[in-house]
MARZA-963625 format. One record per residue (C-alpha): residue number from 1; chain; x, y, z. Coordinates in nm, 4 decimals. Example, Ala and Ser with C-alpha at 12.3 -4.5 7.8 and 13.67 -1.06 7.14 Angstrom:
BEGIN
1; A; 1.2300; -0.4500; 0.7800
2; A; 1.3670; -0.1060; 0.7140
//
This chain:
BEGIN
1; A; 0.6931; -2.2123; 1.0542
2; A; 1.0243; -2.3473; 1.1700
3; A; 1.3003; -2.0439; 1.2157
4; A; 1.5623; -2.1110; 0.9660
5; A; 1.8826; -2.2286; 1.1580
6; A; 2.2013; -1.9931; 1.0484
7; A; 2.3856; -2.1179; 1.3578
8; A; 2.6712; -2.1359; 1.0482
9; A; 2.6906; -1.7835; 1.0015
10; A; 2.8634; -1.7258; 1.3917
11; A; 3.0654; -2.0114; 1.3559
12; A; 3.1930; -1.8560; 1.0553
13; A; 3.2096; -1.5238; 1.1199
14; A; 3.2290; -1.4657; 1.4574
15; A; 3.5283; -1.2611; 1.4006
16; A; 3.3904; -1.0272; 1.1457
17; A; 3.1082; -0.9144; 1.4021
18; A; 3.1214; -0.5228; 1.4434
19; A; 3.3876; -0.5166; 1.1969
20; A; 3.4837; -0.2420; 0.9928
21; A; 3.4648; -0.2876; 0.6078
22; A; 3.5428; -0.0674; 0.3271
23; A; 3.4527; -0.1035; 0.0072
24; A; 3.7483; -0.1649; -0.2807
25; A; 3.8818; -0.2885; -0.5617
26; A; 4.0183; -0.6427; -0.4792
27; A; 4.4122; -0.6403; -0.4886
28; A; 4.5997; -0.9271; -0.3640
29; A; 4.7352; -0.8721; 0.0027
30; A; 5.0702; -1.0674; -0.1245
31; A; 5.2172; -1.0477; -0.5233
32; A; 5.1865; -1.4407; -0.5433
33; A; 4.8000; -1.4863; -0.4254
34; A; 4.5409; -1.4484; -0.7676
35; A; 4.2283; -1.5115; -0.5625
36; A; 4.0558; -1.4219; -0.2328
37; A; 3.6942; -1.5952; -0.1156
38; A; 3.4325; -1.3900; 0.0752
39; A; 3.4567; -1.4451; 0.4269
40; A; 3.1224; -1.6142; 0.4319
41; A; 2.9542; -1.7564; 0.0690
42; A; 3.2966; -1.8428; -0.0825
43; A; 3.2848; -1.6244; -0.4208
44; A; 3.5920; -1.5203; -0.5465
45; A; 3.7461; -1.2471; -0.6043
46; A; 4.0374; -1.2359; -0.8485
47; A; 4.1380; -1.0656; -1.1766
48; A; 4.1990; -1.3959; -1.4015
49; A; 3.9166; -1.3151; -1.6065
50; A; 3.7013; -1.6583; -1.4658
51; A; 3.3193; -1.6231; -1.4812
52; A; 3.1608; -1.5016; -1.1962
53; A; 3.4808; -1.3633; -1.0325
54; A; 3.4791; -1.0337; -0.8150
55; A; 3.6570; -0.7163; -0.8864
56; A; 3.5126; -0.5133; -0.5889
57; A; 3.3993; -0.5707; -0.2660
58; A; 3.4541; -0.4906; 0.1353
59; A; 3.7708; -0.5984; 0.3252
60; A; 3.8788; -0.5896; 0.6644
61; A; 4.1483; -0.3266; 0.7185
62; A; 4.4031; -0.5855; 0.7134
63; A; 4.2708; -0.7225; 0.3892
64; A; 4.2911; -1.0701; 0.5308
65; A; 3.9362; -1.1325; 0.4849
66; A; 3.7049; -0.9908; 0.2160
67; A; 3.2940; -1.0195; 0.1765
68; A; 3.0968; -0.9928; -0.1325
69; A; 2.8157; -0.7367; -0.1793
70; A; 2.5595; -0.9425; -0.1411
71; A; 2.6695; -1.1026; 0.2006
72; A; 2.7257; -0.6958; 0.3067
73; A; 2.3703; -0.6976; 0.1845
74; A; 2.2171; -1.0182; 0.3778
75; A; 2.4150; -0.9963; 0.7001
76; A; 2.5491; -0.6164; 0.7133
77; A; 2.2319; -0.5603; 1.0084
78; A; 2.2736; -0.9450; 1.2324
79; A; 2.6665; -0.8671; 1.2107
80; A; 2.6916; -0.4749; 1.3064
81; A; 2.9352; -0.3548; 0.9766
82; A; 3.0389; -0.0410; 0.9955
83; A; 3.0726; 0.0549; 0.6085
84; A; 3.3096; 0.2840; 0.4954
85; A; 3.2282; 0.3522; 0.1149
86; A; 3.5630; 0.4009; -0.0744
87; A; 3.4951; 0.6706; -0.3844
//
């Protein structure tokens, strides 16, 4: 069986590997932004009461970029998170 190419995941997130990531409730880094996107599958996080938006999730400790649990879950291992788990 072919090896499934995810050449797409370094491209995307080459600057997220060995990054550190807590895990929060999303706030907006600036009053006027309503939504952030995961870093790598795009989901949003926001509090405008869409379907399917986030509440929590991991951020960078700039908050510029923010990944959903289940990307921590698919990738945490290939990109070398360290996870800080925020009571």
């Amino acid at each position: 069986m072919a090896e499934k190419d995810n050449g797409w995941l370094t491209d995307q997130a080459d600057h997220l590997i060995g990054a550190a990531l807590t895990r929060s409730e999303w706030t907006p880094l600036h009053p006027a932004d309503d939504h952030d996107h995961c870093a790598l599958c795009w989901a949003k996080f926001s509090k405008l009461g869409l379907p399917d938006e986030l509440h929590v999730g991991w951020r960078t400790a700039d908050q510029r970029y923010w990944v959903c649990q289940q990307c921590v879950d698919d990738f945490n291992v290939r990109l070398q998170w360290i996870l800080h788990d925020n009571p």
